[in-house]
VEXMIMI-738984 format. One record per residue (C-alpha): residue number from 1; residue in one letter; x, y, z. Coordinates in steps of 0.1 Angstrom, whole numbers, plus 5000, padded with zeros to 4 digits. Layout:
N
seq_type_c1_c2_c3
NUM_a_X_Y_Z
...
//
This chain:
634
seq_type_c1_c2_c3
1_x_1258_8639_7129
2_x_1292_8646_7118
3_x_1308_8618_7092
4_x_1345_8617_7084
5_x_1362_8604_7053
6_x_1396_8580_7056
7_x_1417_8564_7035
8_x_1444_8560_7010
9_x_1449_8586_6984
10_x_1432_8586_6953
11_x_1404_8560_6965
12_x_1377_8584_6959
13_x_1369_8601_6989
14_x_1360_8635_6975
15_x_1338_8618_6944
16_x_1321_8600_6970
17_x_1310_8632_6993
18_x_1302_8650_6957
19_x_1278_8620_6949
20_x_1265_8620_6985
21_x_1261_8655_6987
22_x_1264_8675_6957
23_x_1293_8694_6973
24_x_1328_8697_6954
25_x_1352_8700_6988
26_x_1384_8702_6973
27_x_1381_8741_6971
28_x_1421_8751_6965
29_x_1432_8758_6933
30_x_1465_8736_6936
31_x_1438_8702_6944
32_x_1422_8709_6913
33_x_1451_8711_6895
34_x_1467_8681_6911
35_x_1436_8663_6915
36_x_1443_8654_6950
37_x_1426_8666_6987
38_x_1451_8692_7004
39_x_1431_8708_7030
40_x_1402_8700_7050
41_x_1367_8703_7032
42_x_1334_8704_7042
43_x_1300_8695_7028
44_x_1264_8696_7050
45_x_1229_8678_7034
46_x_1194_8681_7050
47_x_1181_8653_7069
48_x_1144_8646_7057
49_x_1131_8642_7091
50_x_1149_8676_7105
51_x_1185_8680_7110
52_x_1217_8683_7091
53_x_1245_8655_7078
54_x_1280_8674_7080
55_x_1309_8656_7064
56_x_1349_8666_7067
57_x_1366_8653_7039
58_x_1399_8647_7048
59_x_1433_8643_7023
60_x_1445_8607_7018
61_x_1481_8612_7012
62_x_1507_8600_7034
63_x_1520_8640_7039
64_x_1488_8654_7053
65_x_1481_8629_7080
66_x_1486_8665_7106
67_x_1455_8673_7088
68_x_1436_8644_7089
69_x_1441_8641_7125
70_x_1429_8684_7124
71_x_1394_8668_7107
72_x_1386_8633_7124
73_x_1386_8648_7159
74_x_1354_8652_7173
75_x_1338_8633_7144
76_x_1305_8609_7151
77_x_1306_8587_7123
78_x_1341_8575_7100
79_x_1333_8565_7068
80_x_1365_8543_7054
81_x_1366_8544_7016
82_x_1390_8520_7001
83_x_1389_8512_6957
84_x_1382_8482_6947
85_x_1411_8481_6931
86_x_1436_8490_6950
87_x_1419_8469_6979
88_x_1436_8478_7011
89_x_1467_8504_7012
90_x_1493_8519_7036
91_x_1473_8548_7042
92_x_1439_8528_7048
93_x_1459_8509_7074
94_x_1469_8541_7090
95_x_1435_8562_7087
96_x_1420_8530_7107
97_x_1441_8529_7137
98_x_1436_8566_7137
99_x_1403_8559_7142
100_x_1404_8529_7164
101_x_1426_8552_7187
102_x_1403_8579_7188
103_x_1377_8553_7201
104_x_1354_8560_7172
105_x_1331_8531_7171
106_x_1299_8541_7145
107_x_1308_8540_7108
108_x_1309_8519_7078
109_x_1328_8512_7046
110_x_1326_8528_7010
111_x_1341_8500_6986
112_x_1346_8521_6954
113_x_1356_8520_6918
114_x_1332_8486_6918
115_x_1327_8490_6879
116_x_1362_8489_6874
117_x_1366_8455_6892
118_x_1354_8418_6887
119_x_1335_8400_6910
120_x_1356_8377_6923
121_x_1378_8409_6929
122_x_1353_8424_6949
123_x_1351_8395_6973
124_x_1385_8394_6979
125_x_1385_8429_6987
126_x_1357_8422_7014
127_x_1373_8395_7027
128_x_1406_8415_7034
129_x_1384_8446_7050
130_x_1366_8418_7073
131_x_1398_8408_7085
132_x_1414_8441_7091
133_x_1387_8456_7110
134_x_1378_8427_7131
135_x_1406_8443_7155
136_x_1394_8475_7161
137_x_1362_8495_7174
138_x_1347_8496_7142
139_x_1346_8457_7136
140_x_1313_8444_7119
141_x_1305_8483_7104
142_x_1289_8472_7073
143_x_1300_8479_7040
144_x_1288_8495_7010
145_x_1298_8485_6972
146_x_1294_8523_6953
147_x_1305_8534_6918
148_x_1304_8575_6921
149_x_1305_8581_6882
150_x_1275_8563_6878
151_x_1257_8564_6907
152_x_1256_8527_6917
153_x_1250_8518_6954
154_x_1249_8558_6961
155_x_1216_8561_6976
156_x_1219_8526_6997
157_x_1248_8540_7014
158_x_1229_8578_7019
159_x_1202_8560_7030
160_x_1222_8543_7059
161_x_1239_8575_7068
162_x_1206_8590_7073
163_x_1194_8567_7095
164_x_1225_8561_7117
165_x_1223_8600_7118
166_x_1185_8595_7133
167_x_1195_8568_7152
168_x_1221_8585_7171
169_x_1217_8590_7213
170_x_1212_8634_7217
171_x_1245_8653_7227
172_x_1243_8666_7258
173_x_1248_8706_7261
174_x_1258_8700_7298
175_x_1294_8717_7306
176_x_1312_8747_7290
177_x_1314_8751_7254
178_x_1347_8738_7236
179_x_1353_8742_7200
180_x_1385_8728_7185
181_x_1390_8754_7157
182_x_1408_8740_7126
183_x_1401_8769_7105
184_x_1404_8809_7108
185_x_1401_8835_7085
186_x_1384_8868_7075
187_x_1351_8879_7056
188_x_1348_8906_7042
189_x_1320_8926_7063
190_x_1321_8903_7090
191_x_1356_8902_7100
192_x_1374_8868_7119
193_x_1357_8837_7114
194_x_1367_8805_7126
195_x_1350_8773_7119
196_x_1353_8736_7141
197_x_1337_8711_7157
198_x_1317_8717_7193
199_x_1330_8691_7216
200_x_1309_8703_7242
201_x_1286_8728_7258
202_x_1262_8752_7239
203_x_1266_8785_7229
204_x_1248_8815_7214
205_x_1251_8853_7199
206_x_1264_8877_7224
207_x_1284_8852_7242
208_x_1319_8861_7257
209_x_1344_8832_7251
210_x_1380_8826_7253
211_x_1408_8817_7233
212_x_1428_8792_7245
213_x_1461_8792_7251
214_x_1461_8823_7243
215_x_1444_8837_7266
216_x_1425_8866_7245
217_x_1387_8874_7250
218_x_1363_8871_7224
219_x_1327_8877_7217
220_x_1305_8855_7195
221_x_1293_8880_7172
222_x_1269_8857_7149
223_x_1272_8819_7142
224_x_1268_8794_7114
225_x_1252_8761_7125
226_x_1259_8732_7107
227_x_1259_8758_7076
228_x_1226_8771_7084
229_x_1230_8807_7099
230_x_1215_8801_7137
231_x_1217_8816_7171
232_x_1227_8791_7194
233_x_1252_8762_7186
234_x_1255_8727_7207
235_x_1280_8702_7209
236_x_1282_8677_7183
237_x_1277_8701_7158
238_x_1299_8719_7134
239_x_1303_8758_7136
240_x_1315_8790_7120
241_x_1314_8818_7145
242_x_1322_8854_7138
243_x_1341_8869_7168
244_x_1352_8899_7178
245_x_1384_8907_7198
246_x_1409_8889_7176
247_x_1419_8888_7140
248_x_1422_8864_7118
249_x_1459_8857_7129
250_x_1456_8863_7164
251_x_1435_8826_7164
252_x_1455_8798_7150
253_x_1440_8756_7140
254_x_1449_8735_7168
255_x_1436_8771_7196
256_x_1400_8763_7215
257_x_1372_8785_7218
258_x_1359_8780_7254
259_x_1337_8793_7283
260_x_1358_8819_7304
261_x_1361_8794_7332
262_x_1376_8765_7312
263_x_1408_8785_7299
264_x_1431_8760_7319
265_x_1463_8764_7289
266_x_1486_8732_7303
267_x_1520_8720_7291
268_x_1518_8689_7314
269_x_1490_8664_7314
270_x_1489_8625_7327
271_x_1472_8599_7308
272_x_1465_8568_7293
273_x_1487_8550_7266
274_x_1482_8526_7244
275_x_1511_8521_7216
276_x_1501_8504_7186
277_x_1505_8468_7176
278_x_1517_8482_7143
279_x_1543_8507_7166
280_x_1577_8503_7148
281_x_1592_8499_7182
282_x_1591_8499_7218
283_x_1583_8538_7231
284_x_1612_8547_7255
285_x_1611_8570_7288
286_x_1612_8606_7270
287_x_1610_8597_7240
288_x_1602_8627_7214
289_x_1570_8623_7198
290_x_1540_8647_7175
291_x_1511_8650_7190
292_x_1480_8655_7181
293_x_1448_8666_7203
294_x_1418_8683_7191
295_x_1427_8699_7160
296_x_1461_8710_7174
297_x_1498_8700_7163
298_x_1526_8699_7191
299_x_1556_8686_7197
300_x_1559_8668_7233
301_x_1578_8639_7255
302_x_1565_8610_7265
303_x_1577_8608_7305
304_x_1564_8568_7312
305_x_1553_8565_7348
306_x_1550_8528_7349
307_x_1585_8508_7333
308_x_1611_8521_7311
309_x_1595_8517_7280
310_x_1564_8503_7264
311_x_1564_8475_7237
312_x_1542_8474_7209
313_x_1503_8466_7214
314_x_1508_8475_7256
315_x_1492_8505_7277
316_x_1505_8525_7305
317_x_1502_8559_7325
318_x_1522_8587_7313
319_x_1531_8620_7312
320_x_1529_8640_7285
321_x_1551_8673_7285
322_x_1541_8697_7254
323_x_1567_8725_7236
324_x_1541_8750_7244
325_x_1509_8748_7265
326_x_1475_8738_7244
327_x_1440_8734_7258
328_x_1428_8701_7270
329_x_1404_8685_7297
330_x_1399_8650_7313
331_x_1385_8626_7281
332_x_1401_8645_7258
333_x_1415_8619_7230
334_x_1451_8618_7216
335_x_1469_8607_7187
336_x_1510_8604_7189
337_x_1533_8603_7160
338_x_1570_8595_7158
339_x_1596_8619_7159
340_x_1598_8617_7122
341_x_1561_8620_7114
342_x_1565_8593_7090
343_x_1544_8566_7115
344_x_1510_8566_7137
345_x_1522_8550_7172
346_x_1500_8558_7195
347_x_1467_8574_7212
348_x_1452_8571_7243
349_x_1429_8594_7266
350_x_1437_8626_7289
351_x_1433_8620_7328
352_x_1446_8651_7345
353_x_1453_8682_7325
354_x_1471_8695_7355
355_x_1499_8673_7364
356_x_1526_8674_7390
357_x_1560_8678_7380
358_x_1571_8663_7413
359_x_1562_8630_7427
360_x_1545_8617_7398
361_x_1552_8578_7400
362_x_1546_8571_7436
363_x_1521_8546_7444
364_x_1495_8573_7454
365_x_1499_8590_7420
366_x_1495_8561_7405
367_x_1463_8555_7425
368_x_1449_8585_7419
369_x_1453_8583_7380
370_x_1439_8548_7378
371_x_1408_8555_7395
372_x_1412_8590_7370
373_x_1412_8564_7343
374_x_1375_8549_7355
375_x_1345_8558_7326
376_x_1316_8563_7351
377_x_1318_8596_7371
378_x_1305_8577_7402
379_x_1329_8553_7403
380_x_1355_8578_7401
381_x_1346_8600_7423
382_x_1341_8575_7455
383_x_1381_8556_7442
384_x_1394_8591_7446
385_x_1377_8600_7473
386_x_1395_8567_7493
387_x_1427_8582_7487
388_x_1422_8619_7492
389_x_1397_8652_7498
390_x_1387_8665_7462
391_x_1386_8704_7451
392_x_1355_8702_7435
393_x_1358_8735_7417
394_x_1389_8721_7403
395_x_1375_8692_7393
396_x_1341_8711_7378
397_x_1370_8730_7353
398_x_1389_8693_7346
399_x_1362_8673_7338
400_x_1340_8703_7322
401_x_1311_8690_7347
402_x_1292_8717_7362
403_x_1278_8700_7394
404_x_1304_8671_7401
405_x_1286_8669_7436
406_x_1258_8656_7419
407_x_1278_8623_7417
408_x_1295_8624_7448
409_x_1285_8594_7473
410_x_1256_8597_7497
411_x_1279_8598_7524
412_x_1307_8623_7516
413_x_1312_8656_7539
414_x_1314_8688_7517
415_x_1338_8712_7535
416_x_1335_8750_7521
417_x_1368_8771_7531
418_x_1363_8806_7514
419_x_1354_8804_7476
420_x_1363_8765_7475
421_x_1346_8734_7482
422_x_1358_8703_7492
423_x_1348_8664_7494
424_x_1363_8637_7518
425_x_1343_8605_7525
426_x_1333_8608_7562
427_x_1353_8585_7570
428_x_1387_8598_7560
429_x_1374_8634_7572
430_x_1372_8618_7606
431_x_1405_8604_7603
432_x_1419_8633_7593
433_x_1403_8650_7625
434_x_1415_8621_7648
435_x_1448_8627_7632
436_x_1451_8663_7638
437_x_1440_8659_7677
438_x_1469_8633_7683
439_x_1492_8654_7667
440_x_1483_8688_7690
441_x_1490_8666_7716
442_x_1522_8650_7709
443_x_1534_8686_7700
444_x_1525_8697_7735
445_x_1543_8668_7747
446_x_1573_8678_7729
447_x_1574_8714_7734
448_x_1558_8722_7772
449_x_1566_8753_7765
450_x_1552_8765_7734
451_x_1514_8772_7737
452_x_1511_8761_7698
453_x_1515_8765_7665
454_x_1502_8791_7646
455_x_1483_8780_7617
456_x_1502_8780_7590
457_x_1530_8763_7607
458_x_1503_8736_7622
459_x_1500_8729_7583
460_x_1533_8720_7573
461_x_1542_8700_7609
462_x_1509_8679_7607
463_x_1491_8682_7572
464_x_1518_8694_7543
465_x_1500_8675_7516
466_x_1463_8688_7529
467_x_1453_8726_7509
468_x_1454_8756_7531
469_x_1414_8759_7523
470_x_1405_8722_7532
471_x_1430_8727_7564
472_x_1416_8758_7576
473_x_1383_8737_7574
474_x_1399_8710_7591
475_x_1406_8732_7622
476_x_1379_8755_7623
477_x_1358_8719_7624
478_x_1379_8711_7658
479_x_1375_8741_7669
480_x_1340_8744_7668
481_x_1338_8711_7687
482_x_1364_8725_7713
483_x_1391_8699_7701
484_x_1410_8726_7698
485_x_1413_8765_7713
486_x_1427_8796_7697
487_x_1450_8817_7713
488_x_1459_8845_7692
489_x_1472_8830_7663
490_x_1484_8801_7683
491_x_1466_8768_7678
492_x_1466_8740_7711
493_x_1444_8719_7729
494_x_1421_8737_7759
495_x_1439_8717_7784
496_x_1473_8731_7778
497_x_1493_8763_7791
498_x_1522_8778_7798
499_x_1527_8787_7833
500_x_1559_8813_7848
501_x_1572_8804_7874
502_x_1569_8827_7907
503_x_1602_8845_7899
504_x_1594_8847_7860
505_x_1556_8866_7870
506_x_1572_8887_7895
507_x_1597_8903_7866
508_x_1568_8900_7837
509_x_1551_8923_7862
510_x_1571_8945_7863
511_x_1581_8950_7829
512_x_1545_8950_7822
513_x_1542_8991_7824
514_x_1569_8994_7801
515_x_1553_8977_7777
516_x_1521_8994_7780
517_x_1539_9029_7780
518_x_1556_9018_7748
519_x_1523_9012_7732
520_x_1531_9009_7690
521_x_1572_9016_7702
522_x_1583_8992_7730
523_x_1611_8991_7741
524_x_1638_8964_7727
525_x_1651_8935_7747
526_x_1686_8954_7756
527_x_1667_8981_7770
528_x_1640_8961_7790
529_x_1669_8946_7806
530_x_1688_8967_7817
531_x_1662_8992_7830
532_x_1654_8959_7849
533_x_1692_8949_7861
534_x_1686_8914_7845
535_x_1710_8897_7814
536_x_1697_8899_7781
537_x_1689_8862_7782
538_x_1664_8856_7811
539_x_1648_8888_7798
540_x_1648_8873_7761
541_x_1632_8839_7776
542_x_1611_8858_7794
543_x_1590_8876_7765
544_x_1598_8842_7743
545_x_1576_8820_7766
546_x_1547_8845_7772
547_x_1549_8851_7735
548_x_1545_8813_7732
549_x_1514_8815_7753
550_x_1499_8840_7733
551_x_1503_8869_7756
552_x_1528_8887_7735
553_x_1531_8892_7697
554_x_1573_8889_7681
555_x_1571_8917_7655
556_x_1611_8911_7650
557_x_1637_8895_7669
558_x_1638_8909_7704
559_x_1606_8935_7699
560_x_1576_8922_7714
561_x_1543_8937_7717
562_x_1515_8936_7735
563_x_1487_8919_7723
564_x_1461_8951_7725
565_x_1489_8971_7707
566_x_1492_8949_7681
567_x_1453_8948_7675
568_x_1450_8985_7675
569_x_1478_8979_7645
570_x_1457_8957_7629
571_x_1426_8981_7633
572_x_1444_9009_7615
573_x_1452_8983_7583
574_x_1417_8972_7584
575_x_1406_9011_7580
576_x_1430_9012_7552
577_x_1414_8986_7536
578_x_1381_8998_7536
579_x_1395_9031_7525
580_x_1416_9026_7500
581_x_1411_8987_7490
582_x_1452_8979_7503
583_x_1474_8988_7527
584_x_1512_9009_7515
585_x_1540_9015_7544
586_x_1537_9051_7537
587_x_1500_9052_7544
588_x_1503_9030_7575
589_x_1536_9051_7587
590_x_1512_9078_7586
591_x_1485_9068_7604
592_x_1504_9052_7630
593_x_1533_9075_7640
594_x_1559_9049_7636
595_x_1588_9053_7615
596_x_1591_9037_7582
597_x_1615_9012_7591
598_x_1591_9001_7621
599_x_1559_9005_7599
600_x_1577_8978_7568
601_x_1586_8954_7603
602_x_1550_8954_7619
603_x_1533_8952_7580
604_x_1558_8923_7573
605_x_1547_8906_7608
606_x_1509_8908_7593
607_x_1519_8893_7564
608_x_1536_8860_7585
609_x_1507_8858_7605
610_x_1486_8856_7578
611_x_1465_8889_7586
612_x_1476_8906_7554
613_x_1491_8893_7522
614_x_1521_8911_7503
615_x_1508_8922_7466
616_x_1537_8934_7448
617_x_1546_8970_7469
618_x_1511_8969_7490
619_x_1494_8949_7518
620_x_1457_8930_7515
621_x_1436_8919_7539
622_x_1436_8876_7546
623_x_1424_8870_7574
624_x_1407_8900_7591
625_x_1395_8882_7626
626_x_1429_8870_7633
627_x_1430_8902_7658
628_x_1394_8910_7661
629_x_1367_8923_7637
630_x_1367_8962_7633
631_x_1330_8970_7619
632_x_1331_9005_7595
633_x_1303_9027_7586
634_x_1297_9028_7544
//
């Protein structure tokens, strides 16, 4: 268990861990020569039944509340130390709401500085600490009268944090590791260092990690466990590990150190806020604001997505947009500041680490963060799944969950397009079946002579908001089923075609040779019509409706080619692929014969299609049955 000091300066916080532990934390020359906490400090003791007690001793004065909010993140356990003389301060006041924002809900209270107090004082005191925390998660925590000099009521209040420390439910090691690093530095023979608290996952020597936001990999060279060296770490605990790929300032407090997959850097996340009853003032639609999440120390506006502002002691969704990007997940816990640093106004939980810059208070966003906003994965899941399909490799990385499937409701319908899977209850998967059906046919309807869309253009007529994965599903569902029929790359339903008329066939016949005889260079519109004696027109609405049908391919305007050309096309940037890995204009000009200019127009015509894909000056392969499968030998 981790236990974290608060409180007003001077009230004894590091005598108390001393007494507790026999661990002097202020380790700085300039605290002991002030006689006051600066930085962070750290002190472990042995359990008796197994285990180690770690405490972060945190400063008290009103100046270093940036690094009081660096030590009570991801602590288990606050223990609020307020004099007996003093009674309650400014800075007890505002350590407490920290907490009570934080949602820490385990702890208890060190009354100290008893032998310089009488009785009746002490009551008082009690009385006034009763009151105060009846308001916040850690009403009813019990409290402990202690004199550190002398040792009085010491071992009462070790005794209770060793059992609260046995009592407490096991961490889970499911998800990635995250450690919020609030210290880095370099020892001698070991190189970088850097110490925090694991908010989740496990981890162990050898591992590779990432920094984030950084970006740089690291590997966990040897690791420090709750002071103890160790080779595996958990969440809960507090670690040192050694890495190696980055120095000491190459690894800042406020980075992460995280499994590979969750280095999702963000600079825009929705969430819940709740604004302090003791808030100066109402919070205003971008309003500047500190922030403070994990260890780390940004400054960031506050975009409100419900109302113009929010008064003192009131909650809302809002959007949080960061100076630079930092790491965060869903859950992740938040403290915000004013603009001045001089008050604590705010705190409130993470829902989407990803957020939309666009369309961000409509009433479906605002759905979709309340059910976001839900405690039990469940419950979430089936809210969001009313309202829309789910990436669930998306949401695995966001919610640091390994299998969210696991939670999904008995009757959701997984769809896997390529690398991704996706969830829709079966009822809105149906729907969005039913949907797509009616909307082939009024498209038919509208344009008799069109054989279809092509895919991608199907998307953004009928589906704009679906993913290209989950849409690609969607159709390849209908047509399985023979809802719908593939013509090329031209989507309809199996009842409709395109028919010429008797005079149209007559002249497609016999331009038909032409084509064929032009093979990878037919000949241009101008040129088919007037080796035919027709105007440039007909012929152009000619090749436009048997392109339409899927019986011709429009490389450019006025080329068309035949659909056996073009697949012999696409075989030669299939054998390219599986040569060389891409496909370049020069390699392709090659192998075909064309010219370069013709070569850049049929690659570019891939690329629309979606066969191919452009990658900076080369070509890749998307979707390589769009023309037919070419099998090659290894």
């Amino acid at each position: 268990m981790i236990v974290g000091t608060a409180g007003h300066i001077d009230h004894g916080k590091t005598t108390l861990v001393h007494a507790l532990t026999g661990v002097d934390t202020d380790r700085l020359v300039a605290e002991k020569l002030r006689g006051i906490s600066i930085e962070l400090g750290y002190a472990y003791q042995p359990l008796p039944g197994g285990g180690v007690l770690g405490f972060v001793d945190v400063p008290g004065h009103e100046r270093f509340i940036h690094t009081m909010l660096a030590g009570a993140a991801g602590i288990d356990f606050a223990l609020l130390v307020v004099a007996a003389d003093d009674g309650v301060m400014p800075q007890t006041r505002e350590h407490l709401n920290i907490l009570h924002l934080l949602g820490i809900e385990r702890g208890a209270v060190a009354l100290t500085k008893i032998d310089r107090v009488e009785p009746g004082r002490l009551a008082e005191v009690e009385r006034a600490l009763h009151q105060l925390l009846a308001e916040t998660a850690l009403a009813n925590i019990p409290i402990f009268p202690v004199a550190a000099p002398d040792g009085q009521g010491i071992d009462a209040l070790r005794t209770h944090l060793h059992e609260a420390a046995q009592a407490m439910p096991s961490t889970t090691t499911d998800g990635g590791f995250r450690l919020a690093v609030d210290r880095s530095f370099t020892l001698k023979g070991a190189g970088t260092i850097v110490t925090g608290t694991v908010f989740a996952g496990s981890v162990q020597v050898g591992d590779d990690l990432m920094v984030t936001p950084s970006g740089r990999p690291v590997r966990l060279r040897s690791l420090h466990v709750m002071n103890r060296p160790a080779q595996w770490g958990q969440a809960g605990q507090r670690c040192a590990l050694n890495l190696h790929g980055a120095g000491k300032d190459e690894i800042a407090r406020g980075d992460w150190i995280v499994a590979p997959r969750l280095h999702t850097p963000t600079a825009r996340f929705d969430v819940r806020l709740t604004l302090s009853p003791q808030a100066p003032a109402a919070l205003v639609h971008w309003a500047p604001v500190h922030l403070h999440l994990g260890a780390a120390h940004v400054m960031a506006r506050v975009a409100l997505l419900e109302g113009e502002s929010l008064s003192p002691g009131g909650s809302a969704l809002a959007q949080l947009v960061t100076d630079r990007p930092l790491g965060t997940l869903h859950g992740d816990r938040f403290i915000l500041r004013d603009a001045d640093a001089r008050h604590t106004i705010g705190g409130g939980k993470v829902l989407d680490p990803d957020a939309p810059v666009r369309k961000r208070k409509t009433p479906e966003r605002l759905a979709e963060l309340a059910a976001l906003d839900l405690a039990d994965t469940s419950q979430r899941l089936h809210q969001l799944l009313n309202l829309r399909g789910l990436d669930l490799d998306r949401l695995a990385i966001h919610w640091n969950d390994k299998d969210p499937a696991a939670h999904l409701p008995i009757d959701s319908t997984l769809v896997r397009a390529g690398h991704a899977t996706w969830a829709f209850s079966a009822a809105h998967w149906t729907s969005l079946q039913d949907k797509l059906s009616a909307d082939f046919a009024a498209f038919h309807e509208r344009f008799p002579d069109e054989l279809g869309p092509d895919a991608m253009r199907a998307r953004r007529m009928f589906q704009p908001a679906l993913p290209a994965a989950a849409f690609a599903a969607l159709t390849d569902t209908l047509l399985t089923a023979g809802v719908l029929q593939r013509s090329g790359p031209w989507l309809h339903v199996p009842t409709h075609s395109v028919a010429l008329s008797r005079e149209e066939d007559a002249l497609y016949q016999r331009i038909l040779p032409w084509l064929e005889e032009g093979a990878f260079d037919p000949p241009w519109v101008r040129d088919l019509a007037r080796r035919a004696g027709r105007d440039e027109v007909s012929m152009r609405r000619l090749l436009q409706k048997q392109a339409r049908q899927g019986k011709l391919y429009q490389v450019v305007r006025d080329l068309f080619y035949l659909p056996e050309s073009v697949a012999q096309l696409a075989a030669l940037v299939q054998e390219l692929e599986h040569m060389s890995g891409e496909t370049r204009a020069a390699e392709f000009r090659d192998r075909s014969g064309l010219s370069r200019k013709r070569a850049v127009q049929v690659l570019e015509f891939f690329d629309r299609v979606g066969y191919t894909r452009r990658v900076r000056e080369a070509h890749r392969l998307r979707n390589a049955d769009l023309f037919g499968r070419i099998d090659h030998a290894a």
